[in-house]
C-alpha positions in Angstrom: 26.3 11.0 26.9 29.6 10.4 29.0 29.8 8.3 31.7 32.5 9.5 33.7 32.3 11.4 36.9 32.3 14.7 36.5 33.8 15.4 39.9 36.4 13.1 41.7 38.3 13.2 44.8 41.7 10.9 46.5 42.5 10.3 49.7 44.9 8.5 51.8 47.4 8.7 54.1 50.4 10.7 53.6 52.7 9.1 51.2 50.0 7.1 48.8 50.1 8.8 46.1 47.1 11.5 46.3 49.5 15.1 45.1 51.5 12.2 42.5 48.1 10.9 41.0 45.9 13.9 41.1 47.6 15.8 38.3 47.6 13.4 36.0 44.1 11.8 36.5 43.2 15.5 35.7 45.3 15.1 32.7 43.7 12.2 31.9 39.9 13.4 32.7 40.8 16.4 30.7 39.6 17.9 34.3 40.9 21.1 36.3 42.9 20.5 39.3 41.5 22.3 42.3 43.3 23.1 45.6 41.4 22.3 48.1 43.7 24.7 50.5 43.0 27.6 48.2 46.0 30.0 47.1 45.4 33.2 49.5 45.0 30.6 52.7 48.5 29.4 52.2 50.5 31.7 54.6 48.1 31.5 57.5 47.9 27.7 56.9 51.5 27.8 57.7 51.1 29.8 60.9 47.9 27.7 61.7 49.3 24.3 61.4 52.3 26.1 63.9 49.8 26.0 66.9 48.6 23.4 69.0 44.8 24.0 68.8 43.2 21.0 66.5 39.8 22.9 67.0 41.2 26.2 65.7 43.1 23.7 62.7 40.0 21.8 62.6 37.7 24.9 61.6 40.8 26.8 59.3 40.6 23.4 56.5 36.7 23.1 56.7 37.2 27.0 55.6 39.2 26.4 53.0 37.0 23.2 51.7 34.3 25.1 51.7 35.8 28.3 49.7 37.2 25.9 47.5 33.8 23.5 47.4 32.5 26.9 45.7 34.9 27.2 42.8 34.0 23.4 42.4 30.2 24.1 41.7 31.1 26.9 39.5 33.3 24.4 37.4 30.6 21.4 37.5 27.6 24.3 36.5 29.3 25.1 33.1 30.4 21.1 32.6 33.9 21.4 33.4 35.2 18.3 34.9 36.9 18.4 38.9 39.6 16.1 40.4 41.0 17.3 44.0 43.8 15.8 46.0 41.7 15.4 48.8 38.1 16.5 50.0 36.6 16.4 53.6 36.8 13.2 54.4 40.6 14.0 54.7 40.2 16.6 56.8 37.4 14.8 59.1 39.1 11.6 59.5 42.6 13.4 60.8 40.8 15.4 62.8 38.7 13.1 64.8 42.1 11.0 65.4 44.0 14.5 66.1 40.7 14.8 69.2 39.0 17.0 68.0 35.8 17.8 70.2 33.8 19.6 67.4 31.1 17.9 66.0 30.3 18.8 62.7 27.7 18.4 60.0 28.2 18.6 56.8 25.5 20.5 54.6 23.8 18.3 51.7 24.4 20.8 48.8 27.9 20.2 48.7 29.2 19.0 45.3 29.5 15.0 45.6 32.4 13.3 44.0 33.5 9.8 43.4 36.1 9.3 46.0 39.0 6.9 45.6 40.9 5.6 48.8 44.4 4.9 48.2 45.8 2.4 50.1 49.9 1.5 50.5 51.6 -1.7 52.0 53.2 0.4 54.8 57.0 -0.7 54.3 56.2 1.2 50.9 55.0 4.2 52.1 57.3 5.0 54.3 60.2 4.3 51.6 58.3 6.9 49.4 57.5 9.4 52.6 62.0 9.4 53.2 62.1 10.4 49.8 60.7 13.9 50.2 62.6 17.2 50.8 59.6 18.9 51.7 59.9 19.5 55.6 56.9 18.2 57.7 55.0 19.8 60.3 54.1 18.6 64.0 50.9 17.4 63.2 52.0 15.0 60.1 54.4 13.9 62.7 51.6 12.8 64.5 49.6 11.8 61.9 52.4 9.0 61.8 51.9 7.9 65.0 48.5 6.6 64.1 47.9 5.8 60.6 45.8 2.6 61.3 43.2 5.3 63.1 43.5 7.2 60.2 42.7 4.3 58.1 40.0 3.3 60.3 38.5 6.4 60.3 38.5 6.9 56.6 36.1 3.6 56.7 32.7 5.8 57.5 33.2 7.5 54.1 32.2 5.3 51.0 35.3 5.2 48.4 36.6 2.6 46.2 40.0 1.3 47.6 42.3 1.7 45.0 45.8 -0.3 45.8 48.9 1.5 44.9 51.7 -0.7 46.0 54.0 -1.6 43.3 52.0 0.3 41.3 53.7 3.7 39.3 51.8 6.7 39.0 50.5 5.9 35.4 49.6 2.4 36.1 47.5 3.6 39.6 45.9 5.9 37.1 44.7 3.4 34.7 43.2 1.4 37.7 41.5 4.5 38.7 39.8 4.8 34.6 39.4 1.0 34.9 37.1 1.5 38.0 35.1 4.1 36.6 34.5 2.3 33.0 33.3 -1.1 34.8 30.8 0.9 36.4 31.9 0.0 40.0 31.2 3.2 41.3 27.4 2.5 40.1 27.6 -0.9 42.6 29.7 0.8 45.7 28.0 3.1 48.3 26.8 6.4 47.6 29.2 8.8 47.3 30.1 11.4 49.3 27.7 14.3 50.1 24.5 12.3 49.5 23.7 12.8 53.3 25.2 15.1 56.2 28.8 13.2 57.5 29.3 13.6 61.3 32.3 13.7 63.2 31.4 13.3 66.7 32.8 14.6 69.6 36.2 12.4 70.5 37.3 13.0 74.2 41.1 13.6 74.2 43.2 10.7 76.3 45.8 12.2 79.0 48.1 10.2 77.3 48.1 11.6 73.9 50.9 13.1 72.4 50.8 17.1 72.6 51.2 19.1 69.2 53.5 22.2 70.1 
């Protein structure tokens, strides 16, 4: 019987490589590549992420996880291998830097995947992050005012860190497969969705920046 993860999910801050690697650790699981911002929430995304309520943003993503956590268990009942770009802990650790004041719990049932942090030297990432044409919204704007929060608040989640400076897309791949065949994922934490995650409530500082 195979020994690879069935399910797996990357995360990171903007500009480490997650929507780079994800596609072609799929390739390379011969696993489907689901969006975890499904298809038919992509014009209200846009409209969402053009308000200022992190609650209301908050509660739109965990929708969409969850309607895409449901095509996930249909693909892991018939045996089909998963790899997402990101999962919940994405959304929960932004969130709880963002302020928000919802706490949440997340249900056990969910489908668990291995998780892989991928971590950038920052003089890297920011290179990579001027590269794109894509144009950025408020709230990555102020994602990049606090990226060591993020970081920080990614810790509560157990992933293997997965370096990707210097590294090219294949090569971060291949230390992704490495991982899994030396069984460290059998040593680390359990993965995600073994028990309920909490984001507690984080009181908002007057001097936070606003999101218009």
């Amino acid at each position: 019987m195979s020994d690879r993860p069935l399910f797996e999910a990357l995360e990171g801050l903007r500009g480490s490589g997650k929507s780079t690697v994800a596609p072609l650790l799929a390739t390379a699981r011969g696993a489907v590549l689901v969006p975890t911002v499904p298809l038919f929430y992509q014009s209200l995304r846009r409209r969402v992420d053009g308000r200022g309520s992190v609650e209301a943003r908050l509660c739109f993503y965990l929708s969409a996880l969850f309607t895409a956590a449901e095509e996930i268990r249909h693909h892991l009942a018939a045996g089909t291998p998963v790899v997402v770009e990101s999962y919940f802990a994405r959304c929960l650790a932004n969130h709880q830097v963002f302020g928000a004041r919802l706490g949440i719990t997340l249900p056990p049932g969910l489908p668990q995947p291995i998780t892989y942090h991928l971590l950038c030297a920052e003089d890297e990432r920011q290179r990579r992050l001027a590269r794109r044409a894509e144009p950025h919204s408020s709230w990555d704007a102020l994602s990049e005012e606090a990226p060591a929060r993020i970081t920080a608040a990614y810790a509560r989640f157990p992933m293997h860190r997965i370096d990707t400076t210097g590294r090219n897309p294949e090569e971060v791949v291949r230390a992704i497969l490495t991982t899994d065949q030396e069984g460290h994922h059998r040593a680390d934490a359990e993965p995600v969705g073994t028990h309920p995650h909490v984001l507690p409530p984080v009181p908002r500082h007057s001097g936070r920046t606003r999101v218009s």
